[in-house]
C-alpha positions as CSV (number, residue, x, y, z in Angstrom):
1,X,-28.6,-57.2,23.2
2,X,-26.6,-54.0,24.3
3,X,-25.1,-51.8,22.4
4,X,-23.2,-48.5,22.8
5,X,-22.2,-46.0,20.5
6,X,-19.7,-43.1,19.9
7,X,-20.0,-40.5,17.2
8,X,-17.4,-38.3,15.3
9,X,-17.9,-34.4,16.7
10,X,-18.8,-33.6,13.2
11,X,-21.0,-36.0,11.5
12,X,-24.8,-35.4,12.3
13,X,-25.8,-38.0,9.2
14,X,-23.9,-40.5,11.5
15,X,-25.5,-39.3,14.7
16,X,-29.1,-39.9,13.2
17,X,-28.3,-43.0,11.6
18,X,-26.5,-44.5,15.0
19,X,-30.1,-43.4,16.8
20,X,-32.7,-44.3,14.4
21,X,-30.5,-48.2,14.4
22,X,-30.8,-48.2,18.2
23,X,-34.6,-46.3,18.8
24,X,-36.8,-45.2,16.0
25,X,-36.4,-44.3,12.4
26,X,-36.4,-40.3,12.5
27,X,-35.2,-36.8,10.6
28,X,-33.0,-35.3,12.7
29,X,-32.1,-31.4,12.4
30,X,-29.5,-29.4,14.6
31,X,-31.5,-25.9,15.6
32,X,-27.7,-23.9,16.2
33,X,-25.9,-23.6,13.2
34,X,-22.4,-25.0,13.5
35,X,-23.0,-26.9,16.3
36,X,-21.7,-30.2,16.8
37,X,-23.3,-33.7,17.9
38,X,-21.5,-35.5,21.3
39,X,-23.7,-38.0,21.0
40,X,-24.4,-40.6,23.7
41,X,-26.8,-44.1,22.9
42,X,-27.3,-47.2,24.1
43,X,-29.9,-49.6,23.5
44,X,-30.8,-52.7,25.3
45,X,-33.6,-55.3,23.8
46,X,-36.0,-57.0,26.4
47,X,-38.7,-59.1,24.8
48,X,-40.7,-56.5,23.4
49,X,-39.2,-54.0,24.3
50,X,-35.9,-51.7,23.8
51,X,-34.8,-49.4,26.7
52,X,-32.4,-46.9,25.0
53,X,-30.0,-43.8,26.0
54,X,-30.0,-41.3,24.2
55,X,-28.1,-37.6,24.7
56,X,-27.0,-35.6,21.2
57,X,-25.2,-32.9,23.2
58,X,-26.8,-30.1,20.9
59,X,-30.3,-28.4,20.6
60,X,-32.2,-30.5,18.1
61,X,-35.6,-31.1,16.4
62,X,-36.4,-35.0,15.9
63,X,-39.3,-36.0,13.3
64,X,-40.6,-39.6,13.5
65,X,-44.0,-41.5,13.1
66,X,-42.8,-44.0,15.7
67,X,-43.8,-47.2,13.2
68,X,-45.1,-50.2,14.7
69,X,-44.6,-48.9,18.5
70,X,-44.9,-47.0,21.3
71,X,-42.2,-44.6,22.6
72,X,-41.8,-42.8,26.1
73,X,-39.5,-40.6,26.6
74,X,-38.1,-39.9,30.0
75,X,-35.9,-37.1,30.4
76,X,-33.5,-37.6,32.8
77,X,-32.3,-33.7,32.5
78,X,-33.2,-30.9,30.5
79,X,-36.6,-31.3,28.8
80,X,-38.0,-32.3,25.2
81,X,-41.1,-30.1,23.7
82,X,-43.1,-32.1,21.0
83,X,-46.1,-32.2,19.2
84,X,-48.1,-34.9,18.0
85,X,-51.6,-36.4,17.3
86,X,-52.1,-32.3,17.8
87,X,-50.9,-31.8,21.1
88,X,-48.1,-29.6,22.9
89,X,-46.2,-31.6,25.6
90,X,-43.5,-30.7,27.8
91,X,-41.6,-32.8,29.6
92,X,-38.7,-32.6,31.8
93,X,-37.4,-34.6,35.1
94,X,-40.6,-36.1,36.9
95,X,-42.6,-36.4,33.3
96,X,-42.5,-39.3,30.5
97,X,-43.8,-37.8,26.8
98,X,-46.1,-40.7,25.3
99,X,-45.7,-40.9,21.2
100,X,-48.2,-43.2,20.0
101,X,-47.4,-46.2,17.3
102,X,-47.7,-45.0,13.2
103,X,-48.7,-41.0,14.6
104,X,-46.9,-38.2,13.0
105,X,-44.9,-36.6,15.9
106,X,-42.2,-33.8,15.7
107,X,-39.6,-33.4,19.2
108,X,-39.4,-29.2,18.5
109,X,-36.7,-28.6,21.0
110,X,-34.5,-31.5,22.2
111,X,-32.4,-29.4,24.4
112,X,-28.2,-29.9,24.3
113,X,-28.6,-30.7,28.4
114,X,-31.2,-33.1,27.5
115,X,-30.7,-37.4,28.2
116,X,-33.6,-39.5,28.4
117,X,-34.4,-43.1,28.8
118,X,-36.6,-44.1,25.9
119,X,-38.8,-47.2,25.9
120,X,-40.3,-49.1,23.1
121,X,-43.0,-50.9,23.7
122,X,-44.2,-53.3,20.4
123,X,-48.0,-51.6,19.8
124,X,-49.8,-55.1,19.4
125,X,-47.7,-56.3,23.1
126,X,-48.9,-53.2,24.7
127,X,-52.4,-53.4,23.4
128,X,-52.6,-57.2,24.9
129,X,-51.1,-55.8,28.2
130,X,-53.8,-53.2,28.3
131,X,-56.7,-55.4,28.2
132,X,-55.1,-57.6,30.4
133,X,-53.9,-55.5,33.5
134,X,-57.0,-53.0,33.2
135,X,-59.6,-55.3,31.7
136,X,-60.3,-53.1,29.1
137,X,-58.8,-53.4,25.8
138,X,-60.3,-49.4,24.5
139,X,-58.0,-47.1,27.2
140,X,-56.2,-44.8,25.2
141,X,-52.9,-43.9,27.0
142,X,-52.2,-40.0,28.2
143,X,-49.7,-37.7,26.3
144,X,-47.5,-37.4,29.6
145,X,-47.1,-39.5,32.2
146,X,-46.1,-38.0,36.1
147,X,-43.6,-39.7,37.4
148,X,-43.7,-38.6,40.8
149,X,-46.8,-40.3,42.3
150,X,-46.2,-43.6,43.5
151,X,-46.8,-45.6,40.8
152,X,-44.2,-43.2,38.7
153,X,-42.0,-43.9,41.2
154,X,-42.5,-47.6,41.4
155,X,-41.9,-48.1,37.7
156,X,-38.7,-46.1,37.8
157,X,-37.6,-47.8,40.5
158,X,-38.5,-51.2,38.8
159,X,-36.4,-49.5,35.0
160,X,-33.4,-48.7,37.2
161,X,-33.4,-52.1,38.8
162,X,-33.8,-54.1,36.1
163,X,-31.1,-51.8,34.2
164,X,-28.5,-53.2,37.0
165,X,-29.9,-56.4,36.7
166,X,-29.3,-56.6,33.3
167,X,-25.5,-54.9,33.3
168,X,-24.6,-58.1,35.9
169,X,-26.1,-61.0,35.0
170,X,-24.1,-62.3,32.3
171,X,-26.8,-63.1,29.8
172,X,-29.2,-65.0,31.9
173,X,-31.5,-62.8,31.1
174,X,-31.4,-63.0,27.1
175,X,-33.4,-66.4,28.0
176,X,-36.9,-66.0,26.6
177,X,-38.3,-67.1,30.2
178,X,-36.4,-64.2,32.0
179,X,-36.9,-61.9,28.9
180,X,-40.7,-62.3,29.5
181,X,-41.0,-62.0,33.1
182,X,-39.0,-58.6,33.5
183,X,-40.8,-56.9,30.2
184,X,-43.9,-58.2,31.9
185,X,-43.2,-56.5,35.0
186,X,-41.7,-52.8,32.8
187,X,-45.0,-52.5,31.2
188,X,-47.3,-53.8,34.0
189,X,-45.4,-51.6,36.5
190,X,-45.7,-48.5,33.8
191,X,-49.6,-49.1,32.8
192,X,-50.5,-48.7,35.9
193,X,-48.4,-45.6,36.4
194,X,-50.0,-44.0,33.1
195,X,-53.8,-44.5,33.9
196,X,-55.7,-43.3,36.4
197,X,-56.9,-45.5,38.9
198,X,-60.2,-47.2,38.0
199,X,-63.2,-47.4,40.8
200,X,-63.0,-51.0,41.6
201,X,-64.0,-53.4,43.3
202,X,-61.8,-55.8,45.0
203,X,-62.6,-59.3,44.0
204,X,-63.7,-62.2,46.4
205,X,-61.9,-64.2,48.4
206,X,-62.6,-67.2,45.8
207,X,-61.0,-65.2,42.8
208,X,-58.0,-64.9,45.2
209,X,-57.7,-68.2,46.0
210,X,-57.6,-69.4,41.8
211,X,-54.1,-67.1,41.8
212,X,-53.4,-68.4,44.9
213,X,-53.4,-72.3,43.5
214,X,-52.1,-71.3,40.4
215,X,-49.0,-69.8,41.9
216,X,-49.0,-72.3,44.4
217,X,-48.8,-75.2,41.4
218,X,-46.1,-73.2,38.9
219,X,-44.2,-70.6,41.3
220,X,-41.0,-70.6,38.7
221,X,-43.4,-69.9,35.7
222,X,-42.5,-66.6,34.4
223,X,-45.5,-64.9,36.1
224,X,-46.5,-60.7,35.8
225,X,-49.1,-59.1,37.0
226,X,-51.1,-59.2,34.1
227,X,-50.7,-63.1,34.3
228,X,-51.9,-63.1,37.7
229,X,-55.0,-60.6,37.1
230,X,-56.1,-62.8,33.5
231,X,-55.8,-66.5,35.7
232,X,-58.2,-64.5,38.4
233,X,-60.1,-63.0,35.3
234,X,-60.2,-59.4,37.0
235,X,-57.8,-56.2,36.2
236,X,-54.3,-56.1,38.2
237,X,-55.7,-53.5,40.3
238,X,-59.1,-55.3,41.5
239,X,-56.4,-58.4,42.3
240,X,-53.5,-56.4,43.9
241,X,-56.7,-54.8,46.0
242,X,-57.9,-58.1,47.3
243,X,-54.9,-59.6,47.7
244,X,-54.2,-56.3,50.3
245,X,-57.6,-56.8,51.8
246,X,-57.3,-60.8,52.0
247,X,-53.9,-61.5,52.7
248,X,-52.5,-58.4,53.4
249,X,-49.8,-58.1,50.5
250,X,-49.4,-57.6,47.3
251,X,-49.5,-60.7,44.7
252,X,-45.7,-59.9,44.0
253,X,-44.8,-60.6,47.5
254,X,-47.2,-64.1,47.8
255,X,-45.3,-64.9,44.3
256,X,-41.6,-64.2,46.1
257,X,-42.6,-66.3,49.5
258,X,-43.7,-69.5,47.8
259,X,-41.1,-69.0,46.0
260,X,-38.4,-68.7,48.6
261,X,-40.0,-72.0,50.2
262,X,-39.3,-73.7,47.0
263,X,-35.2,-72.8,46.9
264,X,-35.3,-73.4,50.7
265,X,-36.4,-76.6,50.3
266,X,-33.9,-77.3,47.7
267,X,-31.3,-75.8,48.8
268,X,-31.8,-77.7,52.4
269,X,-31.5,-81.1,50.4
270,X,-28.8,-79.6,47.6
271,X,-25.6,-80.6,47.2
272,X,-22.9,-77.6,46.9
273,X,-20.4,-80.1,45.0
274,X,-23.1,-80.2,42.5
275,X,-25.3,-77.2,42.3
276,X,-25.5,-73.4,43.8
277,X,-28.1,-71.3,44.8
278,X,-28.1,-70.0,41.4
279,X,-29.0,-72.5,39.6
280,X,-31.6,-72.9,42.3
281,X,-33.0,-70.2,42.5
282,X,-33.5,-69.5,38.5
283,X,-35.0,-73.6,38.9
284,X,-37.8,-71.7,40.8
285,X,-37.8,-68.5,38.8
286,X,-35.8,-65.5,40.5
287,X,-34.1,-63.2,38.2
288,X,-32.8,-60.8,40.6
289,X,-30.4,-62.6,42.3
290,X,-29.3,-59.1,44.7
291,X,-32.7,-59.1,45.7
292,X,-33.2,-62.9,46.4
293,X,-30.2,-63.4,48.4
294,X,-31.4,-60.1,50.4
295,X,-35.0,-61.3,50.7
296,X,-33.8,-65.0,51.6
297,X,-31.6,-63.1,54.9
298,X,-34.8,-61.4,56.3
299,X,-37.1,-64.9,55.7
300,X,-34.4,-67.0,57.1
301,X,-31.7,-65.2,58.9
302,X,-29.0,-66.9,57.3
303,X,-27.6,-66.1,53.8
304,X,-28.4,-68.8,51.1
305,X,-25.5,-70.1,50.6
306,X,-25.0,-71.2,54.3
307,X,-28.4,-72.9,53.7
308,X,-26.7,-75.3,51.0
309,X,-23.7,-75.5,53.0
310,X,-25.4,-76.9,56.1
């Protein structure tokens, strides 16, 4: 589902009813008197998660207990200040603010230049993804995440993405299938961004194979990381480090190869009066479609299409 919305100039009780329907719940107060909301939302529901735009276009104060989930805000300008579970946090471009599930939490200052991207991550989901991708179910997540180490990066990269992906795909991915494989790969992708690295080591080359045969038997299952990591019965980072030391790549990119094979393969013996590399290619689980046809040029040198055509 995605939504957009579009307030009157002067109705704040609409504002915070339009936001608490697309986010969280909340109390909203304006901090100017006589200022007016120009609100801006939209939500979009992945599996467990809701990825949400939010702008008022006003200095506000936002009061919420955040029931039943996580939210982190990312400000995509201007900055929020907040306090909760007793902490001050500031957080601007670069930084996520973490609000944790049923926790009393008060934005202070939601400043008029401020939009962020907020994500809502079901607590009992994220709690299973925990123990899964880190092998330990008792990590507490930080306050504030960076966003401008690598892993930041990579999970911003992966939100923006999967965003665009979303906008053009007509649906497909409303499937449950495709709605579990790409909030799989948000909150694998932003775990590992929020914790600090753990001193591992990386597994032997016979955990590596069991992923290795599992992908190799069910490519177009709806794998994450987290998948991967509990089939090998390690954390994502001890796999993602022996699959670097072993293979030299990262289970994602052993995951797209096979899986290029696969639609080769078909596509080879396809039909184009009957199918397309579409319906191919979600046969063998890609999503992205961009990104396939993109990855199936450098593997192959020809686009897929002229594959089917052949």
């Amino acid at each position: 589902m995605s939504t957009g919305v579009a307030v009157g100039p002067d109705d704040w009780g609409e504002a915070e009813n339009a936001v608490s329907a697309a986010y969280f719940a909340h109390e909203l107060t304006p901090l100017t008197a006589g200022s007016e909301p120009r609100l801006n939302v939209r939500a979009t529901q992945i599996g467990a998660l809701r990825l949400t735009r939010i702008g008022w276009g006003a200095d506000v104060s936002v009061d919420t207990r955040h029931p039943g989930a996580y939210a982190v805000n990312i400000p995509l300008s201007g900055r929020i200040e907040s306090v909760s579970g007793g902490h001050d946090v500031i957080s601007g471009p670069g930084k996520a603010s973490v609000f944790r599930p049923d926790t009393g939490a008060v934005i202070t200052r939601w400043t008029a230049d401020c939009e962020i991207v907020g994500v809502k991550v079901d607590k009992d989901y994220l709690h299973r993804e925990l123990a899964r991708i880190l092998g330990r179910p008792d990590r507490r997540l930080p306050d504030q995440v960076d966003l401008t180490t690598a892993a930041g990066q990579n999970w911003m990269g992966l939100l923006r993405s999967i965003v665009e992906q979303v906008r053009g795909s007509e649906g497909l991915w409303q499937t449950p299938v495709v709605a579990q494989q790409l909030s799989g790969a948000i909150t694998s992708a932003f775990v590992l961004a929020a914790m600090p690295d753990d001193t591992a080591v990386a597994p032997r080359p016979r955990i590596v194979k069991r992923v290795l045969d599992r992908i190799d038997a069910d490519p177009a299952l709806a794998w994450t990381a987290s998948d991967m990591a509990e089939a090998a019965g390690v954390s994502v980072r001890r796999l993602q480090e022996g699959f670097r030391e072993y293979l030299g790549m990262c289970p994602r990119d052993y995951l797209l190869d096979v899986r290029l094979a696969r639609v080769h393969d078909d596509l080879v013996a396809g039909d184009p009066s009957s199918t397309s590399v579409t319906d191919i290619a979600v046969r063998w689980g890609i999503t992205h479609t961009g990104r396939f046809a993109a990855a199936y040029r450098r593997r192959y040198g020809v686009a897929p299409s002229a594959t089917l055509r052949s």
